[in-house]
Backbone as CSV, one residue per row, in Angstrom:
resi,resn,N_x,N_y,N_z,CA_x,CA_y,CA_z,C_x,C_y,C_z
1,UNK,43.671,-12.378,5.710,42.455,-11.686,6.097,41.772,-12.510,7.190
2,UNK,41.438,-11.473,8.189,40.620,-12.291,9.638,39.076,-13.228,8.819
3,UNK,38.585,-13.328,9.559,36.903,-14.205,9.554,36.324,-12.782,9.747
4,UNK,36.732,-12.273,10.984,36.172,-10.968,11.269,36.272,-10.230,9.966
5,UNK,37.153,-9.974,9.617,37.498,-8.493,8.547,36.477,-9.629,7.471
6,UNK,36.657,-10.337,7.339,35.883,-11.127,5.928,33.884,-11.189,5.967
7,UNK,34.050,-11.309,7.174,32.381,-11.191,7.640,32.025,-10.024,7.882
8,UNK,32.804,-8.691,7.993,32.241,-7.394,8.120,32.130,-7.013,6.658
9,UNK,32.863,-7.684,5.594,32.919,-6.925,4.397,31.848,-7.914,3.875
10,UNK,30.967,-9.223,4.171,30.230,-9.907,3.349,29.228,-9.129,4.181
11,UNK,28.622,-8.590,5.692,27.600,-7.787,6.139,27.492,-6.559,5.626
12,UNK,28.503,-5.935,5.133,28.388,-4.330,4.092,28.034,-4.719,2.883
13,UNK,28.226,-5.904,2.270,28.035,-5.994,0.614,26.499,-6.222,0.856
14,UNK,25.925,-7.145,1.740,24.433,-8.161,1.746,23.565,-6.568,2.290
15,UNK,24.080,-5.615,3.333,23.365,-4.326,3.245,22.582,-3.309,1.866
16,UNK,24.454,-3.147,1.605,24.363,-1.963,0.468,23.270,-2.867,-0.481
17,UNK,23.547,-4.334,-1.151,22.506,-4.872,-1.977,21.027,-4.805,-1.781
18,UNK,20.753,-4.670,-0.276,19.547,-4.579,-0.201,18.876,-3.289,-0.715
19,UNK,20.077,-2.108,-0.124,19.084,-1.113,-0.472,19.479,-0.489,-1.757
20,UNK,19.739,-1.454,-2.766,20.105,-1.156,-4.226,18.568,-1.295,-4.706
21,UNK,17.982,-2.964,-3.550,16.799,-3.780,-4.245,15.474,-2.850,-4.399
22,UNK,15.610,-2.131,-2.665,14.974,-1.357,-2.554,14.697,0.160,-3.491
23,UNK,15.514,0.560,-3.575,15.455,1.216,-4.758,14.809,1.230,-6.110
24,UNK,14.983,-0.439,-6.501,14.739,-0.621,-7.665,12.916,-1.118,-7.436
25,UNK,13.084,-1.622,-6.888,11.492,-1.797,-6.578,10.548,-0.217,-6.566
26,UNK,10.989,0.421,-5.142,10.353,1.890,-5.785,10.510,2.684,-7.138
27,UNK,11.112,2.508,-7.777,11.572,3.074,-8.692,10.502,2.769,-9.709
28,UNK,9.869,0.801,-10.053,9.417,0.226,-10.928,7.791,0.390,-10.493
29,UNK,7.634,0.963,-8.559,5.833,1.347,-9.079,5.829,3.038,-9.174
30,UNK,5.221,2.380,-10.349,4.518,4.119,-10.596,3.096,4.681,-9.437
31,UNK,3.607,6.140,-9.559,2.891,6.443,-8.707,1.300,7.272,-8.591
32,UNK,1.729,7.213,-10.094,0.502,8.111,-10.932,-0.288,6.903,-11.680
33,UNK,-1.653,7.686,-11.897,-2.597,6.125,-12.425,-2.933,7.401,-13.544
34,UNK,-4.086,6.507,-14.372,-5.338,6.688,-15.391,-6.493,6.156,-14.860
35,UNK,-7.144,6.766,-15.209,-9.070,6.532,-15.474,-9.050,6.009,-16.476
36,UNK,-9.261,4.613,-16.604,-9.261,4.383,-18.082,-10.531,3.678,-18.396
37,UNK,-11.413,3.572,-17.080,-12.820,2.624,-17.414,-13.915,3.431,-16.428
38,UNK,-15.280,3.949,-16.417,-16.002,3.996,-15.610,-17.577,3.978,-16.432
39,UNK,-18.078,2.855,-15.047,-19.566,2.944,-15.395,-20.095,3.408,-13.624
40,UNK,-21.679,4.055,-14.293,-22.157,4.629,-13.010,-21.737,6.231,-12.807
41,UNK,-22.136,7.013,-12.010,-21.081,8.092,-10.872,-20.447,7.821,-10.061
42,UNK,-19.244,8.284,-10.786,-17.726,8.433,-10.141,-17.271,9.624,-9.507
43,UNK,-17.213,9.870,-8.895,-15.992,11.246,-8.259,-14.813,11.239,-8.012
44,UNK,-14.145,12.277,-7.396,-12.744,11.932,-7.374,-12.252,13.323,-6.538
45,UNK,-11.752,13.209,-5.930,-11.078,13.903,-4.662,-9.756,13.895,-5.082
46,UNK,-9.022,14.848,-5.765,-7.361,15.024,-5.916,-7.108,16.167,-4.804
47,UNK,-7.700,16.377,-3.432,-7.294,16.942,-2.715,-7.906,18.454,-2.708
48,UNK,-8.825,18.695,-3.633,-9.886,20.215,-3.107,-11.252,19.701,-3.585
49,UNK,-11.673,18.536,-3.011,-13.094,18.024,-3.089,-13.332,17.182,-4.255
50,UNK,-14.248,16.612,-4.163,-14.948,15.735,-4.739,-15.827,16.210,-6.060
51,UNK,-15.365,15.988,-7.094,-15.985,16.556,-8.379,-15.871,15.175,-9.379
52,UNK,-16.656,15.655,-10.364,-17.169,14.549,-11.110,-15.400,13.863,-11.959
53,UNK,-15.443,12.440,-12.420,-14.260,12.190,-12.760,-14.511,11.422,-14.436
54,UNK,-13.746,11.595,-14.832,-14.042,11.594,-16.457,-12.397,10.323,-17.197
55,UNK,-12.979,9.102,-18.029,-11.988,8.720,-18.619,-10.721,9.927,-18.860
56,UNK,-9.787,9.052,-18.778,-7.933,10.003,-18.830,-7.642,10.880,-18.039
57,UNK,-8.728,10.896,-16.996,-8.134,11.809,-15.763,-7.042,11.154,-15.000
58,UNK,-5.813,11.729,-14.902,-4.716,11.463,-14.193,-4.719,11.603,-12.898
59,UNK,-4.285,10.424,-12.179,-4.385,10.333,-10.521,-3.069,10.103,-9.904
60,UNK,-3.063,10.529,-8.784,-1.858,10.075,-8.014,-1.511,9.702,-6.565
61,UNK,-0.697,8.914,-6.224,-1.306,8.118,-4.662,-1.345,9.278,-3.949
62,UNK,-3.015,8.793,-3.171,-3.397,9.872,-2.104,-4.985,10.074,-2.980
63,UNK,-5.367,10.617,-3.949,-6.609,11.301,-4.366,-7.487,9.738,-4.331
64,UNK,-8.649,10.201,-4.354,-9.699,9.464,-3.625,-10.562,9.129,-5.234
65,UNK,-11.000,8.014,-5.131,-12.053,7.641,-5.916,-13.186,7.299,-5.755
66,UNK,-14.587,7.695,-5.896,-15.540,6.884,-5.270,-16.251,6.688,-6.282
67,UNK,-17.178,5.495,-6.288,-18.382,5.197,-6.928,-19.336,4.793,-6.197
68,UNK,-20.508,5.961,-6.299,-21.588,6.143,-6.042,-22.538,5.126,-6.675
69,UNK,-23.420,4.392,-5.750,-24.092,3.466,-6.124,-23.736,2.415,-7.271
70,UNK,-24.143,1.920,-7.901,-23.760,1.077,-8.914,-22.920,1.465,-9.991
71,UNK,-21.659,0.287,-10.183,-20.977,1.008,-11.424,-19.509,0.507,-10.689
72,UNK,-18.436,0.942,-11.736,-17.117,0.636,-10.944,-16.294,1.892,-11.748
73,UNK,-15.086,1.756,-11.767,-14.058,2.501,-11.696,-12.834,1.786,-11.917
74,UNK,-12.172,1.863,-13.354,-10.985,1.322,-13.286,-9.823,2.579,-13.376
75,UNK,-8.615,1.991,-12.656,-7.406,3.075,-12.277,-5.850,2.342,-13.370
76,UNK,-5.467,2.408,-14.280,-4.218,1.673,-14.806,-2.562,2.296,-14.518
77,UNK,-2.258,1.740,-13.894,-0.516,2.164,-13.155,0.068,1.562,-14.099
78,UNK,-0.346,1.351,-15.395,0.884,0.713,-16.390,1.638,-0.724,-15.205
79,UNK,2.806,-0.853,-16.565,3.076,-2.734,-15.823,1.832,-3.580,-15.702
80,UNK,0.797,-3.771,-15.712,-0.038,-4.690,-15.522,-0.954,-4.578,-14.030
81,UNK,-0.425,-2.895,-14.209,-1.394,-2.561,-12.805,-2.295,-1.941,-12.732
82,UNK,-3.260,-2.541,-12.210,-4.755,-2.062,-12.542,-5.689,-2.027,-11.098
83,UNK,-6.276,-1.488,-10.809,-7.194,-1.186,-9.402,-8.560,-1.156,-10.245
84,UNK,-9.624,-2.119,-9.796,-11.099,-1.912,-10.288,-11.932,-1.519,-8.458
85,UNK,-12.634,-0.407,-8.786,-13.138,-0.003,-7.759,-15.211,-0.075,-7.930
86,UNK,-15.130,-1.203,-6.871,-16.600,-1.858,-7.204,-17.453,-0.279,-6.302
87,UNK,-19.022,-1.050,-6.527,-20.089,-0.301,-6.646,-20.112,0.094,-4.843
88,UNK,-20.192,1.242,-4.732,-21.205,1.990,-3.743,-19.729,1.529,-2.467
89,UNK,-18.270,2.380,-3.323,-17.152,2.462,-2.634,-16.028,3.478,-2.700
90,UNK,-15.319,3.793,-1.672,-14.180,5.068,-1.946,-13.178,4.836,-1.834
91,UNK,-12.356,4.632,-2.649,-10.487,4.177,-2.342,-9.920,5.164,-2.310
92,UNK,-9.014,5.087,-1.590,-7.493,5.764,-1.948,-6.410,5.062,-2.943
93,UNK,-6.432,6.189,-3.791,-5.528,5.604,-4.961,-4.107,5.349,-4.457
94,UNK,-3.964,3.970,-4.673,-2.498,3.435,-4.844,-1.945,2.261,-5.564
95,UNK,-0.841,1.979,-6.101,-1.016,1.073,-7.370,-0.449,-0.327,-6.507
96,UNK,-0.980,-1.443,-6.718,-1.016,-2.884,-5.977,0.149,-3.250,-5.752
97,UNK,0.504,-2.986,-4.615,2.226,-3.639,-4.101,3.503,-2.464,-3.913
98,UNK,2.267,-1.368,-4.379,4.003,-0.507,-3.647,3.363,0.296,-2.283
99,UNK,2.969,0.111,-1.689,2.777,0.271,-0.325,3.618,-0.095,0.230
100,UNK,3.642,-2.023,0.277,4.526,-2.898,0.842,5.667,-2.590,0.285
101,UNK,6.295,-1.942,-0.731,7.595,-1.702,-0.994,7.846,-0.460,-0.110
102,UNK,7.466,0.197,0.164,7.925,1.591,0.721,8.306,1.402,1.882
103,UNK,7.415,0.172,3.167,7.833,0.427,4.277,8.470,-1.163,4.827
104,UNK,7.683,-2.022,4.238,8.565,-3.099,4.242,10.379,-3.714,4.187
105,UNK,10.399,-2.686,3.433,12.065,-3.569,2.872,12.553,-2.587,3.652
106,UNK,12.580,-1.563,4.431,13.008,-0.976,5.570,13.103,-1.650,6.770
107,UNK,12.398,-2.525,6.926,12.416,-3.262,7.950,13.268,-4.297,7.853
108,UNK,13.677,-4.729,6.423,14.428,-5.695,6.474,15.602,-5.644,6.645
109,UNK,15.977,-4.407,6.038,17.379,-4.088,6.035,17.538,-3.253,7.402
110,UNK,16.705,-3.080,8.183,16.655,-2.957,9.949,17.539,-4.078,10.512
111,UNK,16.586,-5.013,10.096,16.962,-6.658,10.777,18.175,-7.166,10.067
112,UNK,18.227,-6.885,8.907,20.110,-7.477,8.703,20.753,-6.388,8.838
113,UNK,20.928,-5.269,9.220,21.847,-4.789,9.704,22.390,-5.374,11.404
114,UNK,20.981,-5.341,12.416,20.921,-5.777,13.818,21.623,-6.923,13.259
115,UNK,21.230,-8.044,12.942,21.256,-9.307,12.786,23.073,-9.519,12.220
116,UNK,23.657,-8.291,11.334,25.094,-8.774,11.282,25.773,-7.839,12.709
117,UNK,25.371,-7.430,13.210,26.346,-6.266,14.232,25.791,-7.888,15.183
118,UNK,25.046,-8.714,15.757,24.777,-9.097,16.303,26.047,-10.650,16.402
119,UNK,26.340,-11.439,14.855,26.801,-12.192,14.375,28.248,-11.972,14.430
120,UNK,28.635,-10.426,14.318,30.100,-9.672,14.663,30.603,-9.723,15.882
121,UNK,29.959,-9.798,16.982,29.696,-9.939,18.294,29.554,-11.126,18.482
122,UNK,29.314,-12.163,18.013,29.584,-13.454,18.058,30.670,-14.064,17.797
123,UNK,31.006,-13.630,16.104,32.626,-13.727,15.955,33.508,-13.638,16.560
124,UNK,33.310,-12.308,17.162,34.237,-11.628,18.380,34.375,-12.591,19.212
125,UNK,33.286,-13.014,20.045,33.613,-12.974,21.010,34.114,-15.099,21.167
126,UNK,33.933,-15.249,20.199,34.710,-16.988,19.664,36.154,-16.938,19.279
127,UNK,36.299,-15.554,18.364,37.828,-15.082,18.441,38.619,-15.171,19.554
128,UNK,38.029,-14.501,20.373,38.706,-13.820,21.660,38.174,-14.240,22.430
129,UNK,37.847,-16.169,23.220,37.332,-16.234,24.499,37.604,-15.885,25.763
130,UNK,38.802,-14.431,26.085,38.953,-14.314,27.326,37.909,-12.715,27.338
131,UNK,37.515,-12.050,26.205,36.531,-10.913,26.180,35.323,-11.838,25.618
132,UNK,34.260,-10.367,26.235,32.942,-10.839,25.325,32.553,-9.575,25.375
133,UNK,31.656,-9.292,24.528,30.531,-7.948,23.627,30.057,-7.834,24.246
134,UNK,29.527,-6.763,24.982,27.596,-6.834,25.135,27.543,-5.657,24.648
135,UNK,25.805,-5.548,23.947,25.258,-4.335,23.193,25.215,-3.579,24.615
């Protein structure tokens, strides 16, 4: 077996793993919350206005929370995920860290894909010093 053939099959395995990781990460945030705490007036915007919001109301990323003047607002995404929304503020519901999973690890597996087609082209062209690559 070449270096080449051996380094194209360790750049397909270190890919496909990534976006196994990726997967599993979206998979583990939930995307739906609870109301499980409020003091003060609260509202809540699930997308046809702003009406009053009540413990065990079910939310989901995108609907809006606000608390009006004093008071807070807690949101629970299960796992140990929790959003407290302080006084005389409006969030958009989303549960802590899967934002960065959604668009982040896309980028990564951007850059190691570039980054092995780039390293293949290196191989190459140490293989074979009378050719060379260019993108």
């Amino acid at each position: 077996m070449t270096r080449l053939t051996l380094f194209a099959i360790l750049a397909a395995g270190c890919v496909t793993g990534i976006g196994h990781i990726e997967k599993a990460a979206a998979f583990s945030c939930a995307t739906t919350g609870v109301l499980t705490s409020l003091e003060g007036k609260i509202l809540v915007d699930r997308g046809d206005g702003f009406k009053a919001g009540a413990v065990g109301l079910s939310l989901k990323a995108g609907d809006k929370v606000s608390v009006v003047g004093a008071g807070n607002a807690v949101v629970d995404f299960g796992n140990s995920k929790v959003v407290t929304i302080g006084s005389s503020t409006t969030e958009t519901v989303r549960a802590p860290g899967c934002s960065v999973t959604n668009t982040s690890n896309r980028g990564v597996v951007i850059t190691i894909a570039v980054a092995s087609g780039v390293a293949a082209a290196i191989a190459l062209s140490h293989h074979r010093k009378s050719r060379s690559i260019s993108p």
